[in-house]
C-alpha positions in Angstrom: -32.3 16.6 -50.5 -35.7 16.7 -51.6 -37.8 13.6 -51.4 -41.5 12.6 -51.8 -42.6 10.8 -48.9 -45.3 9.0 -47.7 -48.4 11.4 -45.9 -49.5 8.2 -43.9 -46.0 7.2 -42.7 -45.3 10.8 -41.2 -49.0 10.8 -40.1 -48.4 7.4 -38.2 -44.6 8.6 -36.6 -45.9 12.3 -35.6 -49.4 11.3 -34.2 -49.4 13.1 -31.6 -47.7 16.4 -32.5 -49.9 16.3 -35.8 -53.2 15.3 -33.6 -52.4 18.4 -31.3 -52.1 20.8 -34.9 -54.8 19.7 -36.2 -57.3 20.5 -33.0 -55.4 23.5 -32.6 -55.2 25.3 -36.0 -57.8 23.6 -37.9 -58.3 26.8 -39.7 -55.2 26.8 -41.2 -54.9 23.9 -41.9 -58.1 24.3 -44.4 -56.7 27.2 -46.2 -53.7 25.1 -47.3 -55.7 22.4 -48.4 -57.4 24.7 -50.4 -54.2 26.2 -52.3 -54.1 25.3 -55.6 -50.2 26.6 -55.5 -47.6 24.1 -54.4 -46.7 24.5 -50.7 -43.0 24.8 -49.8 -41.8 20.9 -49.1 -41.6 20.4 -45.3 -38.5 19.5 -43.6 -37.8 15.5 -41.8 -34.8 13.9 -40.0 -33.9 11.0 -42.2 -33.9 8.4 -39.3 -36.8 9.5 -36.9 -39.2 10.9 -39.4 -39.2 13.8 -37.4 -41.3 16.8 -38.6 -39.1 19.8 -38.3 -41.3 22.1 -40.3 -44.6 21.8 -41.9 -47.1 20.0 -39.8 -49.8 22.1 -41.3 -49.2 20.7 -44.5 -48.8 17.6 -43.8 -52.6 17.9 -42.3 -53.6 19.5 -45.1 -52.2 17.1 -47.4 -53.9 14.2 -45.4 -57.0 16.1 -45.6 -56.9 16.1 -49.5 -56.1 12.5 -49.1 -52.7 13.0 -50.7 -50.8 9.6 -50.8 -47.0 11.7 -50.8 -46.0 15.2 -49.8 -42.5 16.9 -50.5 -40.1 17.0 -48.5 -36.5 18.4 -47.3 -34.9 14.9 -45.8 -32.0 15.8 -43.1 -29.4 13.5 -42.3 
């Protein structure tokens, strides 16, 4: 199901997995905060607040200083 959820929350659960994208692939992470298309939602476990898929965007979308991102919720 697709859901907004909260950039900080997932920023705050997957600190150190976001941290580690964010040094590594800042690059990246620039050119989709500069899309001006709408990225594919990322995917989440329900419970954990996993990040399955889409750390990059979820960077990117703290970067831009979104408040909520879109996302595929598992479980």
């Amino acid at each position: 199901m697709i859901e907004e959820l909260s950039v900080e929350l997932l920023w705050i659960r997957n600190r150190r997995a976001l941290d580690i994208t964010l040094a590594g692939d800042s690059e990246i992470v620039r050119r989709y905060a500069a899309m001006t298309t709408e990225a594919p939602p990322i995917m989440v476990e329900r419970w954990s607040f996993h990040i399955g898929d889409g750390h990059h965007r979820v960077c990117a979308a703290r970067l831009r200083g979104d408040k909520t991102i879109r996302a595929d919720v598992a479980g």
